[in-house]
TILO-103683 format. One line per 5 residues: number of its first residue (from 1); for each residue x, y, z of N, C-alpha, C, O, CB. Coordinates in nm, 2 decimals, padded with zeros to 4 digits. Atoms other than C-alpha are relative to their C-alpha. Glycine has a CB too. Example, Ala and Ser with C-alpha at 12.3 -4.5 7.8 and 13.67 -1.06 7.14 Angstrom:
<pts>
1	00.09,-00.12,00.00,01.23,-00.45,00.78,00.09,00.12,00.00,00.19,00.12,00.07,-00.10,00.00,00.12 ~ -00.09,-00.11,00.00,01.37,-00.11,00.71,-00.08,00.11,00.08,-00.03,00.22,00.09,00.04,00.05,-00.14
</pts>
This chain:
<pts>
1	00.04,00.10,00.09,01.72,00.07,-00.94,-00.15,-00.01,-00.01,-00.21,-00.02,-00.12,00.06,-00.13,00.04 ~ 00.16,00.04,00.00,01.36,00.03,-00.84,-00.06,00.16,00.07,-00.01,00.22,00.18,-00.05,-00.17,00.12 ~ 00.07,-00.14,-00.06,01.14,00.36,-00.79,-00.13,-00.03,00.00,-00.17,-00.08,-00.11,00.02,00.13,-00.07 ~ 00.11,00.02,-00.04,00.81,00.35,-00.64,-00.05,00.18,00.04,00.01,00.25,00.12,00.01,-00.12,00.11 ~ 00.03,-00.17,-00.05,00.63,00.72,-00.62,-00.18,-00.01,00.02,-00.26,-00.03,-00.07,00.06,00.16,-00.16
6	00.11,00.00,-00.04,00.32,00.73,-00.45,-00.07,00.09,-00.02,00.00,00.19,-00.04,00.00,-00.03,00.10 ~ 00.08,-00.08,00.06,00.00,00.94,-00.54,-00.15,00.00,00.07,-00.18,-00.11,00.10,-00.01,-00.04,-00.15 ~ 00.17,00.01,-00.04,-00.39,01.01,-00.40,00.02,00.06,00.15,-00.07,00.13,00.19,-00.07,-00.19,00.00 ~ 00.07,-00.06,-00.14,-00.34,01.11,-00.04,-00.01,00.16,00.06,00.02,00.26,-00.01,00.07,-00.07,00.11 ~ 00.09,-00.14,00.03,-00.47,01.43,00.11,-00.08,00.00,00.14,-00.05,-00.09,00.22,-00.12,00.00,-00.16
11	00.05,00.00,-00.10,-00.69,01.53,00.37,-00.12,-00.04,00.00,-00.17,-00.01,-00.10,00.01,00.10,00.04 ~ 00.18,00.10,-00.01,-01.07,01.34,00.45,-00.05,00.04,00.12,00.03,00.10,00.20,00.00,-00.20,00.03 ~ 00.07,00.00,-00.12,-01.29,01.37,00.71,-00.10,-00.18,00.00,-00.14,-00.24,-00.09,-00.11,00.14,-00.01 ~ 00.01,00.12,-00.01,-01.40,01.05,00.85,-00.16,-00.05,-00.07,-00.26,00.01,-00.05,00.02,-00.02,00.16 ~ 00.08,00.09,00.12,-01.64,00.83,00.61,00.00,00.05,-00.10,-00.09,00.03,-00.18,-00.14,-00.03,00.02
16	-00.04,00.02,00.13,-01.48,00.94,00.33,00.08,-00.08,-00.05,00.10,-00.19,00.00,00.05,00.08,-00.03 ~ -00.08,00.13,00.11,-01.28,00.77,00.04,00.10,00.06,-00.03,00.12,00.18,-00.01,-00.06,-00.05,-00.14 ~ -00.14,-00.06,00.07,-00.96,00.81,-00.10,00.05,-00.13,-00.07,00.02,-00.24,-00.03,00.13,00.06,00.11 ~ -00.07,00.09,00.03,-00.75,00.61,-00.33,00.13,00.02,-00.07,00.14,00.09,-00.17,-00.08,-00.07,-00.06 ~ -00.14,-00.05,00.00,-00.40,00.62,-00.33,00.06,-00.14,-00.14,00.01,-00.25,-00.16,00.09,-00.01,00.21
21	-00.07,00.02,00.12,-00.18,00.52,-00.66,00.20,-00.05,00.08,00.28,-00.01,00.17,-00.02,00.19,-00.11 ~ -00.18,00.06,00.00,00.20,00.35,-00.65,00.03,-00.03,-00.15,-00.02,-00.12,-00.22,00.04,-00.18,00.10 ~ -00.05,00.02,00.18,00.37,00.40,-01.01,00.12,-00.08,00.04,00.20,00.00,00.10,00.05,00.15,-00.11 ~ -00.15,00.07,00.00,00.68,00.12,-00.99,00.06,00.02,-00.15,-00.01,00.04,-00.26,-00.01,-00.18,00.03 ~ -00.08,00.01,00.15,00.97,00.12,-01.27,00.13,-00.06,00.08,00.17,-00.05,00.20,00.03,00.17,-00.12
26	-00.17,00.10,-00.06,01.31,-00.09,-01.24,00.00,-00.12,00.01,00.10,-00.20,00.01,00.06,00.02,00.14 ~ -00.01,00.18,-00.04,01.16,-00.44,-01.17,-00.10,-00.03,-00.08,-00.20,00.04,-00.11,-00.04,-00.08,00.17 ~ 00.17,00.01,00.07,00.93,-00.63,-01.37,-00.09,-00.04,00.10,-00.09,-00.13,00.19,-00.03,-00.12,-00.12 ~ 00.11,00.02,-00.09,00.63,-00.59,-01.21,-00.07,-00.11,-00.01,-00.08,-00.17,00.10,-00.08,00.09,-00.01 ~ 00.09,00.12,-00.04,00.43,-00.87,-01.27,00.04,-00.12,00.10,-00.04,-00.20,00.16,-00.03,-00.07,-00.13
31	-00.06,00.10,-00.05,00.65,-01.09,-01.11,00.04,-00.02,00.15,00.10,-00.11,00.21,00.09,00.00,-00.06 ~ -00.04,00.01,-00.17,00.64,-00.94,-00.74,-00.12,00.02,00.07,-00.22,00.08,00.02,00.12,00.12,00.06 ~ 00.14,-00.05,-00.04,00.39,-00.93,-00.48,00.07,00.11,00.05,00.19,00.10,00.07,-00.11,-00.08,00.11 ~ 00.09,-00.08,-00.03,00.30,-00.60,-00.37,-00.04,00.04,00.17,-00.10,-00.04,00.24,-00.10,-00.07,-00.08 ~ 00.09,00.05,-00.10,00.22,-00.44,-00.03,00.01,00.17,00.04,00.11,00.23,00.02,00.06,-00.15,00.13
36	00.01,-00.13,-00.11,00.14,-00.10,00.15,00.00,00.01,00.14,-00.07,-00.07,00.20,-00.10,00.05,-00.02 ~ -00.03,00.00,-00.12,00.24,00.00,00.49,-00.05,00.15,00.02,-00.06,00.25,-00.06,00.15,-00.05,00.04 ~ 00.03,-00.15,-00.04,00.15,00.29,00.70,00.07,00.08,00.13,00.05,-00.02,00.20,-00.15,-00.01,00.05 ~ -00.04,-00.08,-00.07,00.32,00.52,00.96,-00.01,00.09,00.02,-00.03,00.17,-00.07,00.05,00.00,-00.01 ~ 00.04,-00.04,-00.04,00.28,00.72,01.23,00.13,00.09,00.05,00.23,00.02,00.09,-00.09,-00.06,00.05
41	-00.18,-00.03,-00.05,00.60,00.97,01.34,00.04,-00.09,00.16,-00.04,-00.14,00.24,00.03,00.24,00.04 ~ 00.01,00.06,-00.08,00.73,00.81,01.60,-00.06,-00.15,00.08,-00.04,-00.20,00.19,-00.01,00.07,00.02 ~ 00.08,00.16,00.00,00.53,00.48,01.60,00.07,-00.09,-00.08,00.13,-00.04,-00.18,-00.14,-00.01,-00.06 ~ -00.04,00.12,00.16,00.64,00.14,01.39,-00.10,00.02,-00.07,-00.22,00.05,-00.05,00.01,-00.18,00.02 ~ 00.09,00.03,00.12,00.56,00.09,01.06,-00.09,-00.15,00.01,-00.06,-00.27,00.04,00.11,00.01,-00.14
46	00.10,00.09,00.01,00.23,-00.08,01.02,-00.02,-00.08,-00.11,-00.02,-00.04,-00.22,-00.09,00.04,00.02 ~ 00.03,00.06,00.17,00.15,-00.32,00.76,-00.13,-00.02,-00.01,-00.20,-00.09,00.07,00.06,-00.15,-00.05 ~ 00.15,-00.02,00.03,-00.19,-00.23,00.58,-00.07,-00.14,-00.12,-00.18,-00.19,-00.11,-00.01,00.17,-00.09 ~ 00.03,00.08,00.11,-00.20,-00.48,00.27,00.09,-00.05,-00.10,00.16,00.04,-00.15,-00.08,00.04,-00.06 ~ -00.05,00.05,00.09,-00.06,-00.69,00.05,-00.03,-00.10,-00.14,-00.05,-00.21,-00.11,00.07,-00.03,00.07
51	00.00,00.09,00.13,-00.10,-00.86,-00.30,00.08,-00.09,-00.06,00.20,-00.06,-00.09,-00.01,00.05,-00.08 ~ -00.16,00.08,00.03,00.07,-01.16,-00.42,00.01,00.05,-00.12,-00.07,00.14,-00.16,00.03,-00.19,00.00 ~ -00.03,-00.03,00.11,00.23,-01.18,-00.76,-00.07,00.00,-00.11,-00.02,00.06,-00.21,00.06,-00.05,-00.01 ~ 00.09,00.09,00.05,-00.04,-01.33,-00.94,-00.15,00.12,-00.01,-00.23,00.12,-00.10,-00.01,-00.15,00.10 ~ 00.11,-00.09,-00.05,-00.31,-01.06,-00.80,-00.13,-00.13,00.06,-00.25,-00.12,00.08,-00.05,00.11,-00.16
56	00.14,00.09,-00.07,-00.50,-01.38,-00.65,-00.01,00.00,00.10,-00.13,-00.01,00.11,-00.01,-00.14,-00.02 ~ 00.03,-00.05,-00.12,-00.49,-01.32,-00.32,00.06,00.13,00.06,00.16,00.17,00.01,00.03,-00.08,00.07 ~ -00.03,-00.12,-00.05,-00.46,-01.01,-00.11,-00.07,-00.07,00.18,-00.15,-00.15,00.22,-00.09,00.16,-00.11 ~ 00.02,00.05,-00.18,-00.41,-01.03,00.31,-00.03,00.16,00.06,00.03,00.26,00.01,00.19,-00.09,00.08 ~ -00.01,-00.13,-00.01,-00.51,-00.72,00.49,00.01,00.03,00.16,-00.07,-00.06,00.21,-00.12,00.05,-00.07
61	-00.02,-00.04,-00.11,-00.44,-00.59,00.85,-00.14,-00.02,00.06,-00.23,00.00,-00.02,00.05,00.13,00.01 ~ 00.16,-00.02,-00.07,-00.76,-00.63,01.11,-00.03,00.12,-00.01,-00.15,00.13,00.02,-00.02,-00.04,00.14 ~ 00.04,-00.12,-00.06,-00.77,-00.29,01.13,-00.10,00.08,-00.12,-00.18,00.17,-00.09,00.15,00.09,00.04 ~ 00.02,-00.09,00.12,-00.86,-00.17,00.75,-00.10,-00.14,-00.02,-00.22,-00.11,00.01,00.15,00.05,-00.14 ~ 00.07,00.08,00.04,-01.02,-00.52,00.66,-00.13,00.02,00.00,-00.18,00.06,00.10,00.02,-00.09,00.06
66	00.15,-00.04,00.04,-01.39,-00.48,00.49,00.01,00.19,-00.03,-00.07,00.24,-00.11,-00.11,-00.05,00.17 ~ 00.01,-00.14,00.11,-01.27,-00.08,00.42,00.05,-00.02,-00.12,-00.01,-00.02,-00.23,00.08,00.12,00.05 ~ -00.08,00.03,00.14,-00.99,-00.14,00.20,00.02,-00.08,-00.09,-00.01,-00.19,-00.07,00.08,00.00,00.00 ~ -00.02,00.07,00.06,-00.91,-00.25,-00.07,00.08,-00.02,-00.12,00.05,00.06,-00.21,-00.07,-00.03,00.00 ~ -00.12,00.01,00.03,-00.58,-00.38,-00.25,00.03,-00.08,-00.15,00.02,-00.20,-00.16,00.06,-00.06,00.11
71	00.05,00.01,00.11,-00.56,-00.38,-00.65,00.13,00.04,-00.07,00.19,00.14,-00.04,-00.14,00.08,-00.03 ~ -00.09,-00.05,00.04,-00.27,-00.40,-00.90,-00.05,00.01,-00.14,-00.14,-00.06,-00.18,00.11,-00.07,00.03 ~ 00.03,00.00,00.18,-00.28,-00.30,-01.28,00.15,-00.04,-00.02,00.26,00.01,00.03,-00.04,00.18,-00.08 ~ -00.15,00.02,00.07,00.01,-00.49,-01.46,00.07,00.05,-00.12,00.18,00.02,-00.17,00.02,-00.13,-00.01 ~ -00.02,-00.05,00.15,00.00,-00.33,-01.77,00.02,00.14,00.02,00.05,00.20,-00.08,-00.13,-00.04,-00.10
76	-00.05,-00.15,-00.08,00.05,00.01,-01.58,00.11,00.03,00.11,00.15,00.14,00.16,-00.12,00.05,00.08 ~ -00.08,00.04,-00.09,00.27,-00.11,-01.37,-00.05,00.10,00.16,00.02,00.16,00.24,00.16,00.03,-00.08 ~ 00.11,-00.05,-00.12,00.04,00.04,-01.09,-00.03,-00.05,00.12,-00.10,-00.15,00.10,-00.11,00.00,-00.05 ~ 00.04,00.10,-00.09,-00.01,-00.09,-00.73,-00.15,00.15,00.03,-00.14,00.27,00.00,00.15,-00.06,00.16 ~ 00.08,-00.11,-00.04,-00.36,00.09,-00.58,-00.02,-00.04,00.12,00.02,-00.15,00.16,-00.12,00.04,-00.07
81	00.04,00.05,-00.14,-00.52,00.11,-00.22,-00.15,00.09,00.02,-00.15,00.21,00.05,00.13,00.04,00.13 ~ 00.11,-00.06,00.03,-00.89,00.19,-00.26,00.00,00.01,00.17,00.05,-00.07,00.25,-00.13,-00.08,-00.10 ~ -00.01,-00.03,-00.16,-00.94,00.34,00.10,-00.19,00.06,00.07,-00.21,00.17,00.11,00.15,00.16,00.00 ~ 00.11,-00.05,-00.07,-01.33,00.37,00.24,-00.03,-00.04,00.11,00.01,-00.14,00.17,-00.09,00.00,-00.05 ~ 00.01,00.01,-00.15,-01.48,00.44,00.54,00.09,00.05,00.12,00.10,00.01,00.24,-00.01,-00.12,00.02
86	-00.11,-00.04,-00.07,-01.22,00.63,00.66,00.00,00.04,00.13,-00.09,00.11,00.14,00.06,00.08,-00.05 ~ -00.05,-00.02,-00.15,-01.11,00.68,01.03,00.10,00.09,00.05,00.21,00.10,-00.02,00.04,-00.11,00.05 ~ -00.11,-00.11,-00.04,-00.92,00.92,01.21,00.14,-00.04,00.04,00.24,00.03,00.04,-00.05,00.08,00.11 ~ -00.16,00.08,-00.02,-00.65,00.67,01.30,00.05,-00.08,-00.14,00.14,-00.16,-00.16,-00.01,-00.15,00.13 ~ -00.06,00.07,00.15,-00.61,00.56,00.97,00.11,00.14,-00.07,00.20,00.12,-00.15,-00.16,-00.05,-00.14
91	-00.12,-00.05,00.05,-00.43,00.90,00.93,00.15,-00.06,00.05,00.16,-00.12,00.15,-00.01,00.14,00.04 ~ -00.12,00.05,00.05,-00.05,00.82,00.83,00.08,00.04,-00.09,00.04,00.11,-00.18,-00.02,-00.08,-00.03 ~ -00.09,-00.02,00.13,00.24,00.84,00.61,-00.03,-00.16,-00.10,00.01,-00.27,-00.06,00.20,00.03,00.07 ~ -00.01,00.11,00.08,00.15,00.57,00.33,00.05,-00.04,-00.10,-00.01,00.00,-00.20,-00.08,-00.03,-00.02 ~ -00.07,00.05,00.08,00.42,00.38,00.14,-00.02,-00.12,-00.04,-00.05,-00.21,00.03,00.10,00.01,00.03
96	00.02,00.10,00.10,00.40,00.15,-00.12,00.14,-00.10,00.05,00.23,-00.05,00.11,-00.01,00.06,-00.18 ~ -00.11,00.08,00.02,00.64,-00.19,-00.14,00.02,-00.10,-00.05,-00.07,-00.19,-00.04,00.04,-00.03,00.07 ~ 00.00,00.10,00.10,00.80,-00.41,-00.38,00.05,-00.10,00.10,00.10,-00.06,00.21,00.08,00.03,-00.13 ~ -00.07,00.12,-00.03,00.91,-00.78,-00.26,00.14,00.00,-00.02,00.20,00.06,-00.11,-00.05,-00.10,-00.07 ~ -00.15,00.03,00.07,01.25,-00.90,-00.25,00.05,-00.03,-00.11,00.13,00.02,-00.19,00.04,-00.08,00.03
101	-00.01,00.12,00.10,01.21,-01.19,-00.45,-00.10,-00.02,-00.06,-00.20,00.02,00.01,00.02,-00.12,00.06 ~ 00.09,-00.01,00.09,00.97,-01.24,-00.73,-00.06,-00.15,00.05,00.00,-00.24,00.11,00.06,00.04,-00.16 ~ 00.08,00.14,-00.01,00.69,-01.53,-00.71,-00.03,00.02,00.17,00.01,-00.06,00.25,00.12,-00.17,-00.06 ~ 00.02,00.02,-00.15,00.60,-01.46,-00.37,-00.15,00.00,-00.02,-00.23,00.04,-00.12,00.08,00.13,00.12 ~ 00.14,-00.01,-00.05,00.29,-01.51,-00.20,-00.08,00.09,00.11,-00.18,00.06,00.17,-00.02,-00.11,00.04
106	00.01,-00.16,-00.08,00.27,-01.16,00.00,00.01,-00.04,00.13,-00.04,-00.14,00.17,-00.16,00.09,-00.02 ~ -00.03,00.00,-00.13,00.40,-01.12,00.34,-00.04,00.14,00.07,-00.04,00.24,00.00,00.14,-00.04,00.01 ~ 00.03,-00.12,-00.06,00.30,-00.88,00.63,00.15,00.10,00.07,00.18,00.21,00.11,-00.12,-00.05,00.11 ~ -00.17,-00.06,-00.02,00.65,-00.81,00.70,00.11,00.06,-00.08,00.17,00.00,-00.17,00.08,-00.08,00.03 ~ -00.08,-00.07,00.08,00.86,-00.54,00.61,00.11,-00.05,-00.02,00.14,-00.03,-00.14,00.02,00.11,00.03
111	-00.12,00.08,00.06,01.19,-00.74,00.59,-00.02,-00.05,-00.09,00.09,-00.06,-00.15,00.05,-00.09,00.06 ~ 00.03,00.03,00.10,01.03,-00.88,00.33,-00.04,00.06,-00.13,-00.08,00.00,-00.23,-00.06,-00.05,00.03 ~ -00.01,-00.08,00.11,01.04,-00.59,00.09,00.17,00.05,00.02,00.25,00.02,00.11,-00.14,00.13,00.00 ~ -00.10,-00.03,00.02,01.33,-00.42,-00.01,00.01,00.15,-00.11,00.11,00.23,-00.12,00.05,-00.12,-00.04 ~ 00.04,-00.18,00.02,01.18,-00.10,-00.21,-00.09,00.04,00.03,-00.20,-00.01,00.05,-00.01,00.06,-00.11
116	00.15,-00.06,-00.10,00.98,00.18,-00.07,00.00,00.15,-00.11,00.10,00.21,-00.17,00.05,00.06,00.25 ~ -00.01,-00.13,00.03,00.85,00.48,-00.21,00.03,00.09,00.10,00.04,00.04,00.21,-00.10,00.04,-00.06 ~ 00.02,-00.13,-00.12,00.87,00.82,-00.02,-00.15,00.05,00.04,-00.18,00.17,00.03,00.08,00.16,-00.06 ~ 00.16,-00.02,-00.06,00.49,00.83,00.10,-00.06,00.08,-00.03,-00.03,00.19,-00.06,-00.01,00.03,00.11 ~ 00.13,-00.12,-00.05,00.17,00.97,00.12,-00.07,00.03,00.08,-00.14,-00.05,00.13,-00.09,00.01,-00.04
121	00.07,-00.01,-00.15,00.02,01.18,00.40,-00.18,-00.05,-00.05,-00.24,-00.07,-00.15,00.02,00.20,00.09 ~ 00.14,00.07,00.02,-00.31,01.06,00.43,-00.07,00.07,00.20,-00.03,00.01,00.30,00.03,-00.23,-00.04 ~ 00.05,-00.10,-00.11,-00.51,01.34,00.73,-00.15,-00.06,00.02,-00.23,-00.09,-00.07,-00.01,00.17,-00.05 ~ 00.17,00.08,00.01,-00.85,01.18,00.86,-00.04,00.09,00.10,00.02,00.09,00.21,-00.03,-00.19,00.06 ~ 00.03,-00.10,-00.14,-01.05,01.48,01.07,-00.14,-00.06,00.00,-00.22,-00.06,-00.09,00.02,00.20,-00.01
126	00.13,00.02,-00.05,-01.35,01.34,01.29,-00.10,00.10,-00.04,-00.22,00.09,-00.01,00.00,00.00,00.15
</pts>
C-alpha cells in the first residue's frame, strides 16, 4: 500500500556530506510525520530523526544533532536527510518511515511507524 524507496547514500570519508532522498506514494503525505532510522547488521535499529506532520518541528538523536538535518517537500512527496560532518559511525543501513497515524507530532520510536523503505548504505572511511 505505502512504498517508501530511499536514494543518496554511497561511500564518504569522514567530514563529508551526503544527502539522502525518501520518495513515498500510497498515503497522503502531508498528513504524516516523518522519521529516519539507521542500522548496523546485527545491532538495534537506531532512531536518527524525525519530522512532524506540519514540518514545524523536527527531534534528532544526540548523536547526529548540529550535523543533520531533517526536511520534507510536500509537493514531492519527498522526506530528505541532509547529512554533514560525517563520522565513521554514522556508517549504516538508512531507512526512511512513515507514521501510523496521521497528525502526529514525531516520535523516536519505531513502533510508531508502520512503513519502511528497503535502505541506504551509507560507508563513512576515517
Amino acid at each position: 500500500q505505502v512504498h517508501l524507496v530511499e536514494s543518496g547514500g554511497g561511500l564518504a570519508q569522514a567530514g563529508d556530506s551526503l544527502r539522502l532522498s525518501c520518495a513515498v506514494s500510497g498515503r497522503t503525505f502531508s498528513r504524516y510525520s516523518l522519521a529516519w532510522f539507521r542500522q548496523v547488521p546485527g545491532k538495534e535499529r537506531e532512531f536518527v530523526a524525525t519530522i512532524t506532520w506540519n514540518g514545524r518541528t523536527a527531534y534528532y538523536a544526540d548523536s547526529v544533532k548540529g550535523r543533520f538535518t531533517i526536511s520534507r517537500d510536500n509537493d514531492k512527496s519527498t522526506l530528505y536527510l541532509q547529512m554533514n560532518s560525517l563520522k565513521p559511525e554514522d556508517t549504516a543501513v538508512y531507512s526512511c518511515a512513515v507514521a501510523k497515524w496521521p497528525m502526529g507530532v514525531g516520535s523516536r520510536r519505531q513502533i510508531d511507524y508502520d512503513s519502511w523503505g528497503q535502505g541506504t548504505q551509507v560507508a563513512v572511511s576515517s
